[in-house]
GUKOL-606595 format. One line per field, with one value per atom (N, C-alpha, C): chain; x, y, z. Coordinates in pm, 1 decimal, m for minus. Each point is the difference from the previous one (the first is absolute). Layout:
BEGIN
chain	[A ...]
xx	[X ...]
yy	[Y ...]
zz	[Z ...]
// end
This chain:
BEGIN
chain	[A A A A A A A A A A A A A A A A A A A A A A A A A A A A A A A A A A A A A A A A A A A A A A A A A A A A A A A A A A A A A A A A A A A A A A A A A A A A A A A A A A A A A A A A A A A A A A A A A A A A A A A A A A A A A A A A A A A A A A A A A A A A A A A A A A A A A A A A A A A A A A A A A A A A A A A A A A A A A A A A A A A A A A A A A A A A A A A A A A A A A A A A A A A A A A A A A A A A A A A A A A A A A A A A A A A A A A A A A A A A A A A A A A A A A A A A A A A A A A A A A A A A A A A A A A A A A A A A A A A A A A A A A A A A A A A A A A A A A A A A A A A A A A A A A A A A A A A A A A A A A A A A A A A A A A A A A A A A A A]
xx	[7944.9 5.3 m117.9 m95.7 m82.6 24.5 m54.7 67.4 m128.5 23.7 m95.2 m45.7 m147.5 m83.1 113.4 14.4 133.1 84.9 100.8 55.2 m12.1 m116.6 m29.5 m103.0 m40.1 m79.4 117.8 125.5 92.0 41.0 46.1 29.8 m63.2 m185.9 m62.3 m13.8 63.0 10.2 130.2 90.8 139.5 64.9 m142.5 m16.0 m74.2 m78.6 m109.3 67.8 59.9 108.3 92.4 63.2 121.2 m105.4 m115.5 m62.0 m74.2 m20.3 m73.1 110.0 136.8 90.5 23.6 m95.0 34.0 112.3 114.1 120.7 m36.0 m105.6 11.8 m201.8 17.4 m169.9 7.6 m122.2 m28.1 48.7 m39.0 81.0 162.8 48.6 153.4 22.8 m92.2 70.1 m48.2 m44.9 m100.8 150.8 72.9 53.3 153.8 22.4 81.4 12.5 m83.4 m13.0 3.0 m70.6 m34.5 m145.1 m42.3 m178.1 m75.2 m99.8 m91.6 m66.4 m80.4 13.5 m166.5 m95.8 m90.7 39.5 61.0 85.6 36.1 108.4 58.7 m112.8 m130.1 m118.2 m15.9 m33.3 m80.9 151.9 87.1 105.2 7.9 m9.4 m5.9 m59.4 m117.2 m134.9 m14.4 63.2 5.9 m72.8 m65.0 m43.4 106.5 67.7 125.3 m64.2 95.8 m10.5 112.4 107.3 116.8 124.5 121.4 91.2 34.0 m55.8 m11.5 157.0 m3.4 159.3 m79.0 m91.7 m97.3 70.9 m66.9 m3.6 132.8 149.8 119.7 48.9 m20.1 38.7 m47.6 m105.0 m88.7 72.6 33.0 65.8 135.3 53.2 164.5 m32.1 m72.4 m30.5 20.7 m111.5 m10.0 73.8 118.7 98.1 m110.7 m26.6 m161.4 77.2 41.1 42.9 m97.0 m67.3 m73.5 m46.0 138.9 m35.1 9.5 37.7 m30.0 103.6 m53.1 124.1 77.9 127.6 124.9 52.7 m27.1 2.3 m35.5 m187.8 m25.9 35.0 37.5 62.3 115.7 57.0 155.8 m16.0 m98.5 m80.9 m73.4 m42.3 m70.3 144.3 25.3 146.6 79.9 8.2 42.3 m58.7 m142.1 m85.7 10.5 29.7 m23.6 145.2 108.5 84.4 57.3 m44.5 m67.9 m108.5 m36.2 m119.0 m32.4 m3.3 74.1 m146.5 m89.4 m117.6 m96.5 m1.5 m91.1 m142.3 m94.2 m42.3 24.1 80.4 76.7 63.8 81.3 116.8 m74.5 m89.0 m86.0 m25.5 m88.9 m64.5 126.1 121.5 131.5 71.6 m21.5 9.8 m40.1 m160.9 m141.4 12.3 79.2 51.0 75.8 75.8 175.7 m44.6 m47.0 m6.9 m155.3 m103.3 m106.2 99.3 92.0 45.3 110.0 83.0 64.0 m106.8 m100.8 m103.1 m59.0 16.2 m87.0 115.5 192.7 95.9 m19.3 m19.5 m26.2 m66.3 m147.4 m128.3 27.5 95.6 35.4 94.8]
yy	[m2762.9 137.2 25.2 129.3 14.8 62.9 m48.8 65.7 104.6 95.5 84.7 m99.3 54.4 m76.1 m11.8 71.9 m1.2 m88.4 m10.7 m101.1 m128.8 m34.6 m96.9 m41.3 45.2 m1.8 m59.7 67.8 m49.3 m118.8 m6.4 m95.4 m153.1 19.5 m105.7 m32.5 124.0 m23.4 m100.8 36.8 m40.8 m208.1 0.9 m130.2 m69.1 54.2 m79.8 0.3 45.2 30.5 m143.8 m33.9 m83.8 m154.3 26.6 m127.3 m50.4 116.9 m27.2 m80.6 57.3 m71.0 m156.9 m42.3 m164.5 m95.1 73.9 m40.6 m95.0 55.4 m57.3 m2.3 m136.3 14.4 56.5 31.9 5.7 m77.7 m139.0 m85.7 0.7 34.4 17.9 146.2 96.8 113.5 28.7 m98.4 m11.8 m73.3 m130.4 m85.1 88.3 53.1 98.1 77.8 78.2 130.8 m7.4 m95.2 m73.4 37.0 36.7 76.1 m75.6 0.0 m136.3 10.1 m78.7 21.9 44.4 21.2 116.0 141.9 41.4 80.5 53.8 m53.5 m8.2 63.9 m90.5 12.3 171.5 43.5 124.8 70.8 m32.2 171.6 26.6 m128.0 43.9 23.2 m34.4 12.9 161.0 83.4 133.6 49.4 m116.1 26.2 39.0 89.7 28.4 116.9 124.3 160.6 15.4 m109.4 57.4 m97.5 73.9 m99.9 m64.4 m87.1 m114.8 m135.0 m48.1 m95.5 m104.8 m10.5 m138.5 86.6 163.5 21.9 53.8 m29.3 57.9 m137.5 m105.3 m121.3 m84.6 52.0 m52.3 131.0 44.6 123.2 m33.3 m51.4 m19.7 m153.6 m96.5 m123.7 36.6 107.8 67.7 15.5 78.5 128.3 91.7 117.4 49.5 100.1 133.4 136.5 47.7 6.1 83.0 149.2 79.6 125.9 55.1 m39.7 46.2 73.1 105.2 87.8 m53.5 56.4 m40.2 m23.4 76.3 m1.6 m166.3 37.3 m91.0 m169.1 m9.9 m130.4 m15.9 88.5 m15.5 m62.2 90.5 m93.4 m105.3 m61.0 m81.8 m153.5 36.7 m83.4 m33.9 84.8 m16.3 m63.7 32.3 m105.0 m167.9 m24.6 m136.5 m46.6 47.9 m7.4 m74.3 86.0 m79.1 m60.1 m50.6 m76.7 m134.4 m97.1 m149.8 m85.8 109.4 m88.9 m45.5 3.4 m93.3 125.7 m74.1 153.0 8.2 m103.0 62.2 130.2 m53.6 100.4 146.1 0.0 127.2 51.7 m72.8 61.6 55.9 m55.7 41.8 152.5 m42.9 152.3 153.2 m57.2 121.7 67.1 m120.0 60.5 62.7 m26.5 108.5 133.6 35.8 56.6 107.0 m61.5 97.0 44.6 m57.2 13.4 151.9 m14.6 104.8 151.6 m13.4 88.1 59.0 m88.5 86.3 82.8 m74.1 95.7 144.1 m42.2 124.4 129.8 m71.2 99.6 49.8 m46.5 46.8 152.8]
zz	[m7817.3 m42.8 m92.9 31.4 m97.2 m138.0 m53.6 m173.5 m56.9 m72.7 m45.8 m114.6 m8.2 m118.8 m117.7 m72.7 m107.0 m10.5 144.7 15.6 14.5 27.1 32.2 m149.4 m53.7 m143.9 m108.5 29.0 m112.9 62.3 130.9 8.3 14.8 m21.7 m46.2 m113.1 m103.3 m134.4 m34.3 74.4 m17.9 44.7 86.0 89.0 m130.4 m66.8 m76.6 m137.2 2.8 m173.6 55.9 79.7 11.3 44.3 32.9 m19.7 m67.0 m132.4 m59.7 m163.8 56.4 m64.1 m18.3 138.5 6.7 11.8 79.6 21.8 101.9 131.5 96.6 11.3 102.8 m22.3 153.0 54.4 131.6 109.7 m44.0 120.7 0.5 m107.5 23.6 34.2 m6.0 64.7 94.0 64.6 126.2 106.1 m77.3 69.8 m15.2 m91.4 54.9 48.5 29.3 49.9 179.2 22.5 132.2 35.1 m105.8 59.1 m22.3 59.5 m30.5 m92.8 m114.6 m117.6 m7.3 123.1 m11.5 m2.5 82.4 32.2 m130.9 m91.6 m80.1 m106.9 m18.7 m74.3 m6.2 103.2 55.0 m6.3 0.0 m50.7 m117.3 m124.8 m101.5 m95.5 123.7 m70.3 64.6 6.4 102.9 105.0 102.1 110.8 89.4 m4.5 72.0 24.5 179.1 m18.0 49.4 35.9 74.7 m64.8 20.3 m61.7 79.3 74.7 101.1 m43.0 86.8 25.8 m143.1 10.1 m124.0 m151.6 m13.0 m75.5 m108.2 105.9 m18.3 m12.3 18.8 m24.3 m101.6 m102.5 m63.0 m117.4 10.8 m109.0 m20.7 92.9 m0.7 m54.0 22.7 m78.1 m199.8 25.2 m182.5 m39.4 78.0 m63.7 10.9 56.9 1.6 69.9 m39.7 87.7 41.6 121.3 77.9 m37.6 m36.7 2.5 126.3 127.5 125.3 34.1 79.5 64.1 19.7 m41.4 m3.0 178.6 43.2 214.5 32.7 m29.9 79.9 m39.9 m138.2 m85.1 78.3 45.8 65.1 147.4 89.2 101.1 m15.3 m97.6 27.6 m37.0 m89.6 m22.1 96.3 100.1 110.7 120.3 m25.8 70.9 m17.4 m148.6 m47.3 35.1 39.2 m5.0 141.7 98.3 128.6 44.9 m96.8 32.0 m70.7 89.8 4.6 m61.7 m70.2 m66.4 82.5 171.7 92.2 24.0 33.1 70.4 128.5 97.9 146.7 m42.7 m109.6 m6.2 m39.6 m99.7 m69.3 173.8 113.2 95.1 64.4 24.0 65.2 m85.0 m100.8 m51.3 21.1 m5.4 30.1 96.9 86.9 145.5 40.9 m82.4 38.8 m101.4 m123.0 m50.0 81.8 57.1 86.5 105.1 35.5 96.7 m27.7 m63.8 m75.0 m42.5 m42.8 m57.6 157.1 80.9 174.1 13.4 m3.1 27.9 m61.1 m84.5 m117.5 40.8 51.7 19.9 118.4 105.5 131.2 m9.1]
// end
């Protein structure tokens, strides 16, 4: 989901406040989070523009509220919810869900 500059400004403020706390270093909120700990590097270092599956899992590692529409947090929760962590399963998803979106446009 793309976030407006704003949103996404606080919420690199909000990422860099809880690590700058030193609870957790990088490699542990790297090894929790499940993101790889470049990855990890570059979100909170705010090379981010979307609230990407890295960047909602790397916030929920923090305690880190997004700020994100209340809708699409509810969809995306629901995404993670069925989704078994693989990327088979991510590509098995993309599919039923493009697939649903052609019903749609018909």
């Amino acid at each position: 989901m793309k976030l407006s500059v704003e949103s996404r400004e606080e919420l690199i403020r909000k990422l860099s406040a809880k690590v700058a706390e030193g609870a957790l270093s990088l490699a542990e909120i790297s090894r929790i989070s499940g993101v790889h700990e470049s990855q990890t590097s570059r979100i909170i270092g705010g090379k981010f523009k979307t609230l990407s599956a890295s960047v909602m899992q790397i916030c929920r590692t923090l305690g880190v509220d997004p700020d994100a529409d209340p809708v699409a947090m509810r969809l995306n929760g629901a995404l993670y919810r069925l989704w078994d962590g693989s990327p088979e399963d991510a590509d098995r998803i993309v599919r039923v869900l493009d697939g649903l979106a052609n019903l749609r446009l018909k």
